[in-house]
Short mmCIF file of the C-alpha atoms (twelve columns), coordinates in Angstrom:
data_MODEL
# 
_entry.id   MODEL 
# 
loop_
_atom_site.group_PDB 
_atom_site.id 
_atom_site.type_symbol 
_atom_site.label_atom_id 
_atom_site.label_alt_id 
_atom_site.label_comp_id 
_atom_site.label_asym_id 
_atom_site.label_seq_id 
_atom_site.Cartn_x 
_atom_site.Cartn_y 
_atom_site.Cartn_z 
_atom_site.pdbx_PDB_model_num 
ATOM 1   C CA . UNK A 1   -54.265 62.373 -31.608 1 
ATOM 2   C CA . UNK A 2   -54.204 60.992 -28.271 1 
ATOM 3   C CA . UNK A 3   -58.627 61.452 -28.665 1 
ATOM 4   C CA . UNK A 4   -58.720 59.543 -31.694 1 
ATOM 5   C CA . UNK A 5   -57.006 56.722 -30.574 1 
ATOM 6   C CA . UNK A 6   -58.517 56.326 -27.550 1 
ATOM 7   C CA . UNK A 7   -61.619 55.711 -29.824 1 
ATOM 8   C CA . UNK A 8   -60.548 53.555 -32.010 1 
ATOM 9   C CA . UNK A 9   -59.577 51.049 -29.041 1 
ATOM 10  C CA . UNK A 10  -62.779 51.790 -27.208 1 
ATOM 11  C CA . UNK A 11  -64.250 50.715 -30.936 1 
ATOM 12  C CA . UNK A 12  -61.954 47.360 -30.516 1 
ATOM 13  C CA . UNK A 13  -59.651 48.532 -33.431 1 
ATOM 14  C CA . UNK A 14  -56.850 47.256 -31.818 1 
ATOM 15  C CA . UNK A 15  -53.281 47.096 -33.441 1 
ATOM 16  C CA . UNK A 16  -50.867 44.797 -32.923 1 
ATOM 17  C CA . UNK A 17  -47.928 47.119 -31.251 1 
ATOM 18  C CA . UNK A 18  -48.078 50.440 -29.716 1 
ATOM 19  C CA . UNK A 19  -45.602 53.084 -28.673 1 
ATOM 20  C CA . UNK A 20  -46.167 55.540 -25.959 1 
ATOM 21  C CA . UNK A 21  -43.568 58.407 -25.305 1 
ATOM 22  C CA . UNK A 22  -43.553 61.550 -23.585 1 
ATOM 23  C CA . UNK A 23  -43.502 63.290 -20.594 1 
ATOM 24  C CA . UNK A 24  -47.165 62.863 -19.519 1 
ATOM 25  C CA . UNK A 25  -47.682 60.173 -17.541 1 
ATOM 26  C CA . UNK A 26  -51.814 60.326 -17.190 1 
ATOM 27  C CA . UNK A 27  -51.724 60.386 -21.164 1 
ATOM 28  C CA . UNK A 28  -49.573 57.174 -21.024 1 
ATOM 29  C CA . UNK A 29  -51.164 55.159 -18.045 1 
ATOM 30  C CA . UNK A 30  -54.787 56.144 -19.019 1 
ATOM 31  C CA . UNK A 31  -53.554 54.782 -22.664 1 
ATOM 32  C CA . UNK A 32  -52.376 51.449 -21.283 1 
ATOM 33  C CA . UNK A 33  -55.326 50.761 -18.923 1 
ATOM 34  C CA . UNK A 34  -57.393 51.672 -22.132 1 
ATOM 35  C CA . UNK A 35  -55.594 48.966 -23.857 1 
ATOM 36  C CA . UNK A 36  -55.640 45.905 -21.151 1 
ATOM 37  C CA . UNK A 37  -59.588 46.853 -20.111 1 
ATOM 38  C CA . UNK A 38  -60.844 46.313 -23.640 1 
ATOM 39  C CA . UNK A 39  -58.416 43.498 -24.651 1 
ATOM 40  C CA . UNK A 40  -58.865 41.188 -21.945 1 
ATOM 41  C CA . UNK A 41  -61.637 40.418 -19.577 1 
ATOM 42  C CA . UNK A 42  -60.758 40.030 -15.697 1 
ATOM 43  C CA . UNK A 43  -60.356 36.432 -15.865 1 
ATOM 44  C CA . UNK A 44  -58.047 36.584 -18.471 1 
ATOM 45  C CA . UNK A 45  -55.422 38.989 -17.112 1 
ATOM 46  C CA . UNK A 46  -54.167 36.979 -14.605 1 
ATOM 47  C CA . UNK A 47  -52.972 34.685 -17.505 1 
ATOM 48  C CA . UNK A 48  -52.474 36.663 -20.242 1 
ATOM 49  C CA . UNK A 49  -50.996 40.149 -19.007 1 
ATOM 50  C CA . UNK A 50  -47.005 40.729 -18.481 1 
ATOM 51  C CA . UNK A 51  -45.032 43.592 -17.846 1 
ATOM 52  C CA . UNK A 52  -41.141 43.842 -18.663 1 
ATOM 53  C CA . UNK A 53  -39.058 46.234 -17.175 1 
ATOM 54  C CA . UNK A 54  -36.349 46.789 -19.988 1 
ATOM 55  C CA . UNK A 55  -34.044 48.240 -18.173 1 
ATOM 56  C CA . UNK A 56  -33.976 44.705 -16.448 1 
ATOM 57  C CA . UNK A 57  -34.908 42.615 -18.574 1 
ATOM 58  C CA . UNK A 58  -33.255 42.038 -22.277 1 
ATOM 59  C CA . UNK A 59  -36.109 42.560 -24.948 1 
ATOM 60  C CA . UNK A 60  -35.843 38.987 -26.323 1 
ATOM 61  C CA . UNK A 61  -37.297 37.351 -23.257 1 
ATOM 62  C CA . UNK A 62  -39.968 39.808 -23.568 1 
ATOM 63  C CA . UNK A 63  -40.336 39.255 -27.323 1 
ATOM 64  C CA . UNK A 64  -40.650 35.151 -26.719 1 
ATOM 65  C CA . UNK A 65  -43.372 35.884 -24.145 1 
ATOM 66  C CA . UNK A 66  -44.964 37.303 -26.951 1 
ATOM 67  C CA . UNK A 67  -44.688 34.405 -29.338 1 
ATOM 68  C CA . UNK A 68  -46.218 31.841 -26.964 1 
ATOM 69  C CA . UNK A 69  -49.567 31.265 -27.260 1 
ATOM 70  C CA . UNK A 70  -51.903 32.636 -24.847 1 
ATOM 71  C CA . UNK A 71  -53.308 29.911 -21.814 1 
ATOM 72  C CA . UNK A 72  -56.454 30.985 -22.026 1 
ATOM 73  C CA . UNK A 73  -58.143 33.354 -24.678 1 
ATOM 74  C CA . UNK A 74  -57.046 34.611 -27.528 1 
ATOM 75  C CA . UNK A 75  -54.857 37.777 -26.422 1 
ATOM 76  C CA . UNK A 76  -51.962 38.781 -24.459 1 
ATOM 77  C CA . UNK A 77  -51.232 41.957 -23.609 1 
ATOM 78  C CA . UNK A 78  -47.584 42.978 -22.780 1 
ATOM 79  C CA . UNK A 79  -46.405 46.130 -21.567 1 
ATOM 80  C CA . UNK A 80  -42.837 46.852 -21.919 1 
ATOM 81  C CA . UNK A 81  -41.401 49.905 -20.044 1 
ATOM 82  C CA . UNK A 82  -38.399 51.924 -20.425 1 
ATOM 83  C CA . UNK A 83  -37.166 50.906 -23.943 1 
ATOM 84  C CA . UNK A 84  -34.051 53.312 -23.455 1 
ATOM 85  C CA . UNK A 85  -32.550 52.539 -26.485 1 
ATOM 86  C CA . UNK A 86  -35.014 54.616 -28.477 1 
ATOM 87  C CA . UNK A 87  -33.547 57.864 -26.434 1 
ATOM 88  C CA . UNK A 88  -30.416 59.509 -26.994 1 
ATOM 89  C CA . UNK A 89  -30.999 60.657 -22.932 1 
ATOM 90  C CA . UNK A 90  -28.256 59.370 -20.744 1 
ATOM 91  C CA . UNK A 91  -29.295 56.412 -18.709 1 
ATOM 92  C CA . UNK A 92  -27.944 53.172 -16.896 1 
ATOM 93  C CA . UNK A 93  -28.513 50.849 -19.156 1 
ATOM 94  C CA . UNK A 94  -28.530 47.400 -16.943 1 
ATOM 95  C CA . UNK A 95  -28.510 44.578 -19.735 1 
ATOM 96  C CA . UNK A 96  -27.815 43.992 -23.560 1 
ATOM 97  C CA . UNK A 97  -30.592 44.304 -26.258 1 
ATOM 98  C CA . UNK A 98  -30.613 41.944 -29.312 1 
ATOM 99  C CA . UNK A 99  -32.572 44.517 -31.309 1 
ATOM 100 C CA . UNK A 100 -31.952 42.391 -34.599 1 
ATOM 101 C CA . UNK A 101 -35.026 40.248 -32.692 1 
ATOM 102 C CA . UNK A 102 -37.193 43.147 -32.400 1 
ATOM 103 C CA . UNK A 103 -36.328 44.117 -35.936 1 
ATOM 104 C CA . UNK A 104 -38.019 41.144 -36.984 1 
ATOM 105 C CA . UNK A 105 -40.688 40.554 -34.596 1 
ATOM 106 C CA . UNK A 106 -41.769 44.092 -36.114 1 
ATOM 107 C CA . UNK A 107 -41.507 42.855 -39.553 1 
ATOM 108 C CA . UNK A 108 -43.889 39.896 -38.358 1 
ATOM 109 C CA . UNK A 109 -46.073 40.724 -34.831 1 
ATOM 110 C CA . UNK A 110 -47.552 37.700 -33.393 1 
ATOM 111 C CA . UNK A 111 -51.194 37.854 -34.332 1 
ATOM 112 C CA . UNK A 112 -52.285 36.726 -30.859 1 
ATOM 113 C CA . UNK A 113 -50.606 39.245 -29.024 1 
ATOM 114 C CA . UNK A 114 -50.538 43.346 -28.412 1 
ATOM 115 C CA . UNK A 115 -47.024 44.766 -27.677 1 
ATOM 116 C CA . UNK A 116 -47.072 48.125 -25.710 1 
ATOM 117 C CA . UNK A 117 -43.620 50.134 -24.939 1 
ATOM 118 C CA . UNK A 118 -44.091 52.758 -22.824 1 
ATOM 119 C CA . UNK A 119 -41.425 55.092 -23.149 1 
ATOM 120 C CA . UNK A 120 -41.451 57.944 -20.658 1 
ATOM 121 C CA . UNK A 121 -39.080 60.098 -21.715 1 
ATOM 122 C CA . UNK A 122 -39.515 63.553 -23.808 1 
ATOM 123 C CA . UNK A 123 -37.848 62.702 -27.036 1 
ATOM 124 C CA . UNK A 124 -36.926 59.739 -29.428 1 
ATOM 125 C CA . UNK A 125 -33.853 59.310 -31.091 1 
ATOM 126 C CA . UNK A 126 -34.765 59.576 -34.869 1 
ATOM 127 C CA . UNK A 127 -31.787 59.094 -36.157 1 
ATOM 128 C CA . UNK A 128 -31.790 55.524 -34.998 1 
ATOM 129 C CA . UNK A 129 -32.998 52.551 -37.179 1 
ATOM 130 C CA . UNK A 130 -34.841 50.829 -34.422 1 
ATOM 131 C CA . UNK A 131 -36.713 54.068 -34.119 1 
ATOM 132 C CA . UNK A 132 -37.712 54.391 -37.610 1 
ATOM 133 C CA . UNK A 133 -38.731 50.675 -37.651 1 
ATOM 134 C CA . UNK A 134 -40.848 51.038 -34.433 1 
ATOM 135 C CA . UNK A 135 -42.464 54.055 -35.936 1 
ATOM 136 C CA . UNK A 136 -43.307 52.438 -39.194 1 
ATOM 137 C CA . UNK A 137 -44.998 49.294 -37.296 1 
ATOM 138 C CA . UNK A 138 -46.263 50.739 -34.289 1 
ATOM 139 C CA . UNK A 139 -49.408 52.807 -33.677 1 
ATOM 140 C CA . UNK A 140 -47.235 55.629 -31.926 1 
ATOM 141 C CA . UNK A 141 -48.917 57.949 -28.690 1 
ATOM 142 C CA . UNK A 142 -46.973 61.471 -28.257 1 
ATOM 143 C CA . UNK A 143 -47.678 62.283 -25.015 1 
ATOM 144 C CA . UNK A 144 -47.031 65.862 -24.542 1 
ATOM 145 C CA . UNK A 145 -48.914 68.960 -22.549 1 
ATOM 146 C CA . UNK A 146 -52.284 69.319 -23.958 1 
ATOM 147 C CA . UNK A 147 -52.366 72.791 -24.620 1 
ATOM 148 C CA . UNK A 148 -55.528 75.187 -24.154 1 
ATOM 149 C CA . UNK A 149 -57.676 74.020 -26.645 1 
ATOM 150 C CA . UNK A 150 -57.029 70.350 -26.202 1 
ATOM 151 C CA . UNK A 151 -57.220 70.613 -22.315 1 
ATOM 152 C CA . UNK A 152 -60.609 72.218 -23.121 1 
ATOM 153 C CA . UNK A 153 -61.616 69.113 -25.447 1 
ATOM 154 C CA . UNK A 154 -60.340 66.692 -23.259 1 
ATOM 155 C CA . UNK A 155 -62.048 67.820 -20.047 1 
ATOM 156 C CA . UNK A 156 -65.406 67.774 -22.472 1 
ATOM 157 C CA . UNK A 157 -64.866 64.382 -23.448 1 
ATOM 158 C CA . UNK A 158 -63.796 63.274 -19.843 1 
ATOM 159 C CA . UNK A 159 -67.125 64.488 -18.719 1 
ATOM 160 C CA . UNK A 160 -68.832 62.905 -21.278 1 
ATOM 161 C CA . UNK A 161 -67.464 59.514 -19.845 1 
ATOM 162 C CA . UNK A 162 -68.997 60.625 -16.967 1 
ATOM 163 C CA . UNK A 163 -72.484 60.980 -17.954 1 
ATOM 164 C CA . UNK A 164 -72.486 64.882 -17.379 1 
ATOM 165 C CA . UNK A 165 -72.063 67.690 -19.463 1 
ATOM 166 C CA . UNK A 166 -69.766 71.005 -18.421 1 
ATOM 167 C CA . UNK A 167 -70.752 74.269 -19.671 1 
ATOM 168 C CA . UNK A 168 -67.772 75.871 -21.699 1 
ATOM 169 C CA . UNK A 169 -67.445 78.717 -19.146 1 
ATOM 170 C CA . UNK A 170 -67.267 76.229 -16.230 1 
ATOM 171 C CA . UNK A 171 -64.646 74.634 -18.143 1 
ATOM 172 C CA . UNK A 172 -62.543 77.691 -17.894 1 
ATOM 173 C CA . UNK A 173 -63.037 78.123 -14.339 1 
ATOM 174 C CA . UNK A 174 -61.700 74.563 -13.876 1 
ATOM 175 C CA . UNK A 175 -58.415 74.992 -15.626 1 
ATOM 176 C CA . UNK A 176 -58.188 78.121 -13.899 1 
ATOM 177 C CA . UNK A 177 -58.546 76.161 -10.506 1 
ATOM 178 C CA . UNK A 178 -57.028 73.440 -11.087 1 
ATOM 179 C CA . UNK A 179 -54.623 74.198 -14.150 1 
ATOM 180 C CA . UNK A 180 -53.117 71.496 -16.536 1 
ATOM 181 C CA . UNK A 181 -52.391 68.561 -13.926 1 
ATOM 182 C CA . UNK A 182 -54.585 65.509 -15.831 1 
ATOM 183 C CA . UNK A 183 -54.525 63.135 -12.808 1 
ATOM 184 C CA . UNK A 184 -55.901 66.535 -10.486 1 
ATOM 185 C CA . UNK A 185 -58.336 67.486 -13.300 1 
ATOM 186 C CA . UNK A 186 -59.318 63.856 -13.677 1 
ATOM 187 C CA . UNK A 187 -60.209 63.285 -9.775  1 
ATOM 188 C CA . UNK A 188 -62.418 67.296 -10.257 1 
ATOM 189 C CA . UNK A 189 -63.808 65.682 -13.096 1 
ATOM 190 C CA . UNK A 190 -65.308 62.369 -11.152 1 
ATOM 191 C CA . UNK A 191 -66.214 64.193 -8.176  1 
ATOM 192 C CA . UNK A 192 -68.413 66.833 -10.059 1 
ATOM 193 C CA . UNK A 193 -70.367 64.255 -12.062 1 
ATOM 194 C CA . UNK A 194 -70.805 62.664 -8.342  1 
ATOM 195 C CA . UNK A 195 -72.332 66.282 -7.478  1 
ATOM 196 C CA . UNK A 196 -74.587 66.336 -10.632 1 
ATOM 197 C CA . UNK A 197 -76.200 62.731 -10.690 1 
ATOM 198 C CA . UNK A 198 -79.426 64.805 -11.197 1 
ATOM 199 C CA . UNK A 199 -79.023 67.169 -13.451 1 
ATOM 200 C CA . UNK A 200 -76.234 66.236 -15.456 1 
ATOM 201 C CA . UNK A 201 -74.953 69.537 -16.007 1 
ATOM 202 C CA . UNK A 202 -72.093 71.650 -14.570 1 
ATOM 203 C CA . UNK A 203 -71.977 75.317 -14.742 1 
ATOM 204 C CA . UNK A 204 -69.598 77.471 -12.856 1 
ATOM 205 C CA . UNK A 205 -71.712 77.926 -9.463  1 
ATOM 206 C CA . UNK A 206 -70.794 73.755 -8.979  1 
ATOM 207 C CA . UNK A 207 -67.304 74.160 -10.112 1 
ATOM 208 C CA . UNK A 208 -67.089 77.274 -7.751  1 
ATOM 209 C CA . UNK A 209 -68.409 75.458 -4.902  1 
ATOM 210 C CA . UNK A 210 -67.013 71.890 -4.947  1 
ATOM 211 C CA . UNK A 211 -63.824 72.608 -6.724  1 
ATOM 212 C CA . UNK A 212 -60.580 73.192 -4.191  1 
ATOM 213 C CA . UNK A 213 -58.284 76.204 -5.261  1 
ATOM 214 C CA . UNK A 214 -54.476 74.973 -5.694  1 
ATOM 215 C CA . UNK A 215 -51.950 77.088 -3.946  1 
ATOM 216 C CA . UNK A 216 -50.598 78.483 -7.402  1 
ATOM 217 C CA . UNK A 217 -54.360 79.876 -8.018  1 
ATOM 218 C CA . UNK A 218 -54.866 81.196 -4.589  1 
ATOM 219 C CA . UNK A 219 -51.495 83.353 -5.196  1 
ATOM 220 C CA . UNK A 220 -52.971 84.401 -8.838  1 
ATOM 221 C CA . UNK A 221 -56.156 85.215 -6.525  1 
ATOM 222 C CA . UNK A 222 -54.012 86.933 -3.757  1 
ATOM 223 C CA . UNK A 223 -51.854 89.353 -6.439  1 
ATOM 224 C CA . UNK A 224 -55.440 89.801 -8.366  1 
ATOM 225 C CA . UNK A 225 -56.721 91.257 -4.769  1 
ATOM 226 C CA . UNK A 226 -53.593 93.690 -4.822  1 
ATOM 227 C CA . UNK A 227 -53.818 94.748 -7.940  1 
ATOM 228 C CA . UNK A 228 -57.130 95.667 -7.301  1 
ATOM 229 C CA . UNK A 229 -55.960 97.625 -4.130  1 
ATOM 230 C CA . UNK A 230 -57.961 95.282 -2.324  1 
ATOM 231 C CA . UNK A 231 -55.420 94.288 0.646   1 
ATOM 232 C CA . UNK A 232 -57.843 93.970 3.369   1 
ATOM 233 C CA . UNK A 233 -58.992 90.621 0.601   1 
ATOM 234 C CA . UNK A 234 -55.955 89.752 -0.420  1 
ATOM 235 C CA . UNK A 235 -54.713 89.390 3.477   1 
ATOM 236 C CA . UNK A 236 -57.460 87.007 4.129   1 
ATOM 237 C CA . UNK A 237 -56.378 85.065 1.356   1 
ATOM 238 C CA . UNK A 238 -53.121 84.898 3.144   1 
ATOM 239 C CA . UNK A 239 -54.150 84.254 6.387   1 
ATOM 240 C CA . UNK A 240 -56.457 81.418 4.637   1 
ATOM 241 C CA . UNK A 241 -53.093 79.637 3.387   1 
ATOM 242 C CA . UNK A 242 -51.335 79.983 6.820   1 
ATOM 243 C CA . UNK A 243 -54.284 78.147 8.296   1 
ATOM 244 C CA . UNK A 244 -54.079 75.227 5.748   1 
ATOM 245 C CA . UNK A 245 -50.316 74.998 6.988   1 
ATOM 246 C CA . UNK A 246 -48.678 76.261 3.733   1 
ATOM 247 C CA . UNK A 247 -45.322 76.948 4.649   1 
ATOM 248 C CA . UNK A 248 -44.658 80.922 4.155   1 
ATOM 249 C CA . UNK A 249 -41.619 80.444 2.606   1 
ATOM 250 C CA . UNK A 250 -43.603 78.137 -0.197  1 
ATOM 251 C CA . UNK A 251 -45.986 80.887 -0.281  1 
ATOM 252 C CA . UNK A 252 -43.413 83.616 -1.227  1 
ATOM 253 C CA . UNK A 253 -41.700 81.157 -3.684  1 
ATOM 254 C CA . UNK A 254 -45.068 80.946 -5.563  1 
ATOM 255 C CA . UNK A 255 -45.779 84.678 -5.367  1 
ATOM 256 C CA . UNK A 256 -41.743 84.953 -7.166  1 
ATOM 257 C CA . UNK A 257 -42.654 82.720 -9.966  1 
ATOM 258 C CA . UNK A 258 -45.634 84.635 -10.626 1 
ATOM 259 C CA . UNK A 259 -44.053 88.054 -10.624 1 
ATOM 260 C CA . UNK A 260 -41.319 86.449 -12.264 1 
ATOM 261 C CA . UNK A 261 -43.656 84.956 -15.039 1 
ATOM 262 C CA . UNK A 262 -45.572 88.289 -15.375 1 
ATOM 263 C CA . UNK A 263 -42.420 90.303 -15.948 1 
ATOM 264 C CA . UNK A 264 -41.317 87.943 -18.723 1 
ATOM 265 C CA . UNK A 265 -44.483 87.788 -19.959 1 
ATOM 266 C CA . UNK A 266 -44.660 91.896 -20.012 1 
ATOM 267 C CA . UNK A 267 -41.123 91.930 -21.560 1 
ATOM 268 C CA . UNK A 268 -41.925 89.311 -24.063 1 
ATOM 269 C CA . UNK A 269 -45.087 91.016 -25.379 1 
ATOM 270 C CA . UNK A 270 -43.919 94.259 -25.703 1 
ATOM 271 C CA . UNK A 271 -40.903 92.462 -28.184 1 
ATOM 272 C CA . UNK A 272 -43.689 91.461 -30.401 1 
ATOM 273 C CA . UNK A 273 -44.110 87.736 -29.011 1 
ATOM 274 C CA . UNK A 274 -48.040 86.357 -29.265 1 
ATOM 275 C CA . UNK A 275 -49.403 84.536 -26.371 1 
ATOM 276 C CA . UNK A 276 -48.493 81.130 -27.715 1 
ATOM 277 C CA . UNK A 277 -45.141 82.119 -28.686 1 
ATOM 278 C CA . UNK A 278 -44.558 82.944 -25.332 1 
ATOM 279 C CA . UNK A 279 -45.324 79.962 -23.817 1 
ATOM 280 C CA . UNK A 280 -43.360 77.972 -25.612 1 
ATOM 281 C CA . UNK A 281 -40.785 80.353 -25.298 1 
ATOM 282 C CA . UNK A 282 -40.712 80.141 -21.302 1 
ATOM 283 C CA . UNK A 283 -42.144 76.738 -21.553 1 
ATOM 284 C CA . UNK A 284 -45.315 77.184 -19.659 1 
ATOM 285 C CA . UNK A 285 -49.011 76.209 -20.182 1 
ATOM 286 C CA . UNK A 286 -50.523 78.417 -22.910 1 
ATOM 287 C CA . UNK A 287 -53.525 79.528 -19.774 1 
ATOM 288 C CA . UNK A 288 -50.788 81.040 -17.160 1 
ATOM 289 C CA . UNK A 289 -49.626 83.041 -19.867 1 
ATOM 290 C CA . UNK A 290 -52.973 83.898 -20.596 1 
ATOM 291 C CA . UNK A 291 -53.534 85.071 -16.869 1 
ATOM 292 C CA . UNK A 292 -50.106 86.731 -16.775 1 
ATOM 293 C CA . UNK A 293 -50.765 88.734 -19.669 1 
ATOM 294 C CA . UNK A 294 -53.729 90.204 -17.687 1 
ATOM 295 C CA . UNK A 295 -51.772 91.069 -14.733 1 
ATOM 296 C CA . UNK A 296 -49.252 92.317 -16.203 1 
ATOM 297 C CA . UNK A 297 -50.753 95.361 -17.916 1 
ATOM 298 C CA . UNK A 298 -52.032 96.784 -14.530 1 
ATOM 299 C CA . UNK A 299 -48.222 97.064 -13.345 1 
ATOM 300 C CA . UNK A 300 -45.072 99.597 -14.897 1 
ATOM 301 C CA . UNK A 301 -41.889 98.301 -15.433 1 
ATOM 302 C CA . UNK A 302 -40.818 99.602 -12.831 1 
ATOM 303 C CA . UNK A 303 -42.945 98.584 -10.154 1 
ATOM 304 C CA . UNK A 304 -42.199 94.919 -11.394 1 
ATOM 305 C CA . UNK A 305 -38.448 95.778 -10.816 1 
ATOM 306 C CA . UNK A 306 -39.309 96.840 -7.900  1 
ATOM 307 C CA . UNK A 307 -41.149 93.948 -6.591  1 
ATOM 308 C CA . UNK A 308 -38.672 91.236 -7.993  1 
ATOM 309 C CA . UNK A 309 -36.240 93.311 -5.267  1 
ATOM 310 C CA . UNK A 310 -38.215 93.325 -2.330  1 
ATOM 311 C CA . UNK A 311 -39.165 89.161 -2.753  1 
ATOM 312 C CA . UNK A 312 -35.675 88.943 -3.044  1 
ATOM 313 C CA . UNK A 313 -35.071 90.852 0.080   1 
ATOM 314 C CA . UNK A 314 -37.572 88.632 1.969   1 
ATOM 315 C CA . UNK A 315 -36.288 85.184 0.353   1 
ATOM 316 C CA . UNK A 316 -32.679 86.115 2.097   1 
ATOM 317 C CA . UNK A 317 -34.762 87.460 5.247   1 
ATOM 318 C CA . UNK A 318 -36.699 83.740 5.510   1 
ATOM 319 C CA . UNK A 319 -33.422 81.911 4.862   1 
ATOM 320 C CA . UNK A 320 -31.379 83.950 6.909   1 
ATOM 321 C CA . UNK A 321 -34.093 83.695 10.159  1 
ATOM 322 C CA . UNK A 322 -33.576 87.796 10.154  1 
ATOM 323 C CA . UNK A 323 -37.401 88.146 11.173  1 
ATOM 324 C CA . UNK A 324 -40.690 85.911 11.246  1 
ATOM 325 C CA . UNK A 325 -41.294 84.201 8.019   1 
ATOM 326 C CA . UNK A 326 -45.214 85.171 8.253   1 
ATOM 327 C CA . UNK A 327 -44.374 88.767 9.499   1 
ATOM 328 C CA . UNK A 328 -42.170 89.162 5.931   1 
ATOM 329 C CA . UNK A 329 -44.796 88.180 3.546   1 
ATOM 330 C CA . UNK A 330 -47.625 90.896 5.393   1 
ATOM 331 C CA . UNK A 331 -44.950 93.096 4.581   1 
ATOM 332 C CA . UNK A 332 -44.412 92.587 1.321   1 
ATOM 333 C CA . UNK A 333 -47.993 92.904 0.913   1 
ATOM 334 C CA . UNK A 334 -48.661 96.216 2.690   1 
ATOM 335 C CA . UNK A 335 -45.797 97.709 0.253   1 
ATOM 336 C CA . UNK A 336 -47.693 96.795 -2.915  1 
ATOM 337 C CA . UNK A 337 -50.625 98.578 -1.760  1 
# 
């Protein structure tokens, strides 16, 4: 959805009020800057451009901003944040709406102008009439976690905009990396079509060598080592993270979540749950459960039970000072051997 209206603006099909809600703030920020870029040149936004902070401002002053003719050109572009009263989430509401104006300015958008609220919060309140109303007028963004396959389209198209194309499998390898963080992915993104000005391709061998590893993957890479039986590997990987000053006890809270994810994930599958199911069951990204689900075959139930104890014994250890924080975790380690 998001895809599809990002063309249609990059087309210049531009409508005359948008709302964009959720919880992903790339989706929304990359929407807006979509918005202002192709409505209004440089010169223009230093006239024509406002931004309201509802929560500040009542949404009259913004909506009479929005009836007054442009100085120069022939759009405006407002962006209106935090429209709170299209949540039912608790929040400190600072002024009065008159959202009897709004009703009508939706019934009757001022040609010359594009409205944007930007509403950052997870759901709307559909029960409310200045919801419904909204919806009906507005072109409406839902921005939510992309989940596999539209992370995998996305990143495509990103690249596109780049000039370059990514092979499918180095795709993969990049979410793997990286995982579902748009503003990380984005910055991968733009520095391996920097890499491949040349060529214009990017297989797994770039992504490999230029993209950095993110502390959650080097753990997925560390337990992958042990599961293997490969300790004397999966100590370097370690010893790797102590030298780019992680802090151990970050370390061991990351290698928890994992185990922690893996024994859901184990207990989950064998109940019947698909992979999907389970994700939006613990609410995690479709891919970890994907990689959990391959861990979590190579480990019994009880070996998971076991290691959920023995983290637990070294969190209380680390918080406790008992012994060296470092010391704990090559402990842990040599145990799962």
């Amino acid at each position: 959805m998001v895809l599809e209206i990002w063309k249609q603006i990059k087309q210049q099909q531009i409508a005359p009020i948008y709302l964009l809600f959720g919880k992903e703030a790339f989706l929304i920020n990359e929407t807006k800057q979509m918005l202002l870029n192709h409505i209004l040149n440089e010169d223009e936004k230093d006239f024509n451009f406002s931004i309201y902070d509802l929560e500040e401002t009542p949404i009259e002053v913004a909506l009479e901003d929005a009836e007054t003719f442009p100085f120069i050109g022939e759009k405006k572009v407002l962006f209106l944040h935090n429209p709170a009263f299209l949540t039912a989430e608790k929040t400190k509401e600072k002024v009065i709406h008159n959202l009897s104006k709004l009703e009508l300015y939706l019934k009757e958008p001022a040609p010359f102008s594009v409205l944007v609220l930007s509403a950052p919060y997870e759901k709307l309140d559909e029960r409310k009439k200045i919801t419904k109303e909204l919806k009906r007028a507005a072109v409406t963004v839902e921005a939510k976690k992309l989940n596999e396959q539209e992370l995998k389209g996305w990143i495509k198209e990103r690249a596109k905009q780049n000039g370059i194309e990514i092979k499918t499998d180095a795709v993969e390898l990049l979410i793997t990396l990286v995982g579902n963080n748009l503003f990380m992915v984005t910055s991968e993104i733009d520095k391996l079509a920097l890499y491949a000005t040349d060529t214009k391709i990017v297989d797994t061998s770039i992504v490999e060598k230029l993209v950095a590893k993110s502390l959650e993957q080097n753990i997925f890479s560390l337990i992958d080592k042990v599961v293997g039986r490969k300790l004397d590997e999966a100590l370097r990987i370690y010893y790797d993270l102590i030298k780019q000053n992680e802090e151990p006890i970050k370390i061991l809270a990351v290698l928890a979540g994992q185990f922690r994810l893996i024994y859901q994930v184990k207990e989950l599958a064998r109940r019947g749950y698909g992979q999907q199911q389970i994700a939006g069951y613990l609410k995690t990204h479709p891919f970890r459960v994907k990689l959990a689900v391959q861990q979590a075959g190579k480990f019994t139930d009880e070996e998971l039970a076991a290691i959920m104890k023995q983290l637990a014994e070294a969190d209380y250890q680390m918080k406790t000072g008992g012994m060296n924080k470092s010391l704990l975790i090559e402990m842990f380690l040599f145990h799962l051997k």
